[in-house]
C-alpha positions in Angstrom: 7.7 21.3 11.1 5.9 24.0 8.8 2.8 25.1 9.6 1.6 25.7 6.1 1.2 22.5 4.4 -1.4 20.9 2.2 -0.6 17.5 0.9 -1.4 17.3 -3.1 -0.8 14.1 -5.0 -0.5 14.7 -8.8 -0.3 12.1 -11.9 1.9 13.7 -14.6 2.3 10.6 -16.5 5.5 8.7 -14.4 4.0 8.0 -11.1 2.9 10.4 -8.3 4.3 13.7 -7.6 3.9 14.9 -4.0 3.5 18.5 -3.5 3.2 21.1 -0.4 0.5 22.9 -2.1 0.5 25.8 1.0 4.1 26.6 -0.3 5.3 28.0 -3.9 8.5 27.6 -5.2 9.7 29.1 -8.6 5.7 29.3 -9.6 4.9 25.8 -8.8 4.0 23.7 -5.8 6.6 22.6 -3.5 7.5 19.4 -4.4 7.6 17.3 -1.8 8.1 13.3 -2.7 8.0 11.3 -5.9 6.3 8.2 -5.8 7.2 5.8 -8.8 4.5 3.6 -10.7 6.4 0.8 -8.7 5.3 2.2 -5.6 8.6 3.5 -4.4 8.6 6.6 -2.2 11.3 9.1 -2.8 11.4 12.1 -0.4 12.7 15.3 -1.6 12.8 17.0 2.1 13.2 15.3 5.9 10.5 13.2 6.8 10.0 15.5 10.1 8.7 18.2 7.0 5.7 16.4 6.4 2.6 16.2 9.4 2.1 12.7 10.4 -1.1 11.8 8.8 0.1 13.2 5.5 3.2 11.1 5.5 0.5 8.3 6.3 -1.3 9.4 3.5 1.9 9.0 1.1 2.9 5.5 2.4 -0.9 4.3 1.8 -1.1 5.6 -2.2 2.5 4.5 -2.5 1.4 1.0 -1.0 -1.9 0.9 -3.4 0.5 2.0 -6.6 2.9 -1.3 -5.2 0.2 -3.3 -5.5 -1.5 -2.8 -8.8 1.7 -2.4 -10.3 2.9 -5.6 -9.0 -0.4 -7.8 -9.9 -0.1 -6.0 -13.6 3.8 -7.4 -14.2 2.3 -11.0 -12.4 -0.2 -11.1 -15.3 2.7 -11.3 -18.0 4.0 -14.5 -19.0 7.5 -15.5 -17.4 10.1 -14.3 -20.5 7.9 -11.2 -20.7 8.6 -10.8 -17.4 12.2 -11.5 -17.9 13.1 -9.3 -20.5 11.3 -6.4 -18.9 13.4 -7.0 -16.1 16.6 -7.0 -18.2 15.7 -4.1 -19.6 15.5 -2.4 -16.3 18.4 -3.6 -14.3 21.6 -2.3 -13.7 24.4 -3.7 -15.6 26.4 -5.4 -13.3 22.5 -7.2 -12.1 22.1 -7.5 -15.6 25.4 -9.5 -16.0 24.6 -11.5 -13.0 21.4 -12.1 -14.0 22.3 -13.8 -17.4 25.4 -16.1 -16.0 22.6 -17.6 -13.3 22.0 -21.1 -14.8 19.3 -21.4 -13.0 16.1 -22.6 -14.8 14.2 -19.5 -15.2 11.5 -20.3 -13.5 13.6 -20.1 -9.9 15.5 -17.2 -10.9 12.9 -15.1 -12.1 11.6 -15.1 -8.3 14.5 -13.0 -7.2 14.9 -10.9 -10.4 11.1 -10.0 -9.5 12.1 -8.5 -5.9 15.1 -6.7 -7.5 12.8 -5.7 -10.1 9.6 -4.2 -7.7 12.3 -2.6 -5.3 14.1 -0.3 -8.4 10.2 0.1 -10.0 
């Protein structure tokens, strides 16, 4: 692991970028990890890179971003809901998604998961 780190969380306007603030790289912080508004992380080094706390750290503001996210998209009403996710999804989920003759209101439950894991 490197000794220098220093764990900085930034909001540049499409979720949280996670930076090694100890290291430079081409002028700016290292970056580190991306965490979406969904609260998905993605890791842009090995795990084994970041000290244990401050990986703890990430998983706790990525688990608070899931949340509030989340409880935001419940507020909408159901075809809101629906056509954000259609908007969103691949296109063979997309195609899936629209041959389901399901009634909405039981297919919209497993859009939702497919929805908050790609968020």
């Amino acid at each position: 692991m490197n000794n220098k780190f220093e764990l900085g969380l930034f909001c540049l306007g499409n979720g949280i970028t996670v930076c090694n603030k100890a290291v430079t790289e081409n002028g700016d912080y290292k970056h580190i990890a991306h965490i979406s508004n969904g609260g998905n992380i993605k890791l842009y080094v090995s795990e084994s890179y970041i000290p244990v706390e401050d990986m703890e750290k990430i998983r706790k503001t990525a688990e608070e971003e899931k949340q509030k996210f989340q409880a935001d998209f419940l507020k909408r009403d159901i075809y809101s809901q629906y056509g954000k996710i259609l908007d969103k999804i691949s296109t063979d989920d997309f195609i899936k998604a629209t041959k389901d003759k399901r009634p909405l209101e039981e297919k919209i439950i497993d859009l939702r998961e497919l929805y908050f894991s790609i968020a």
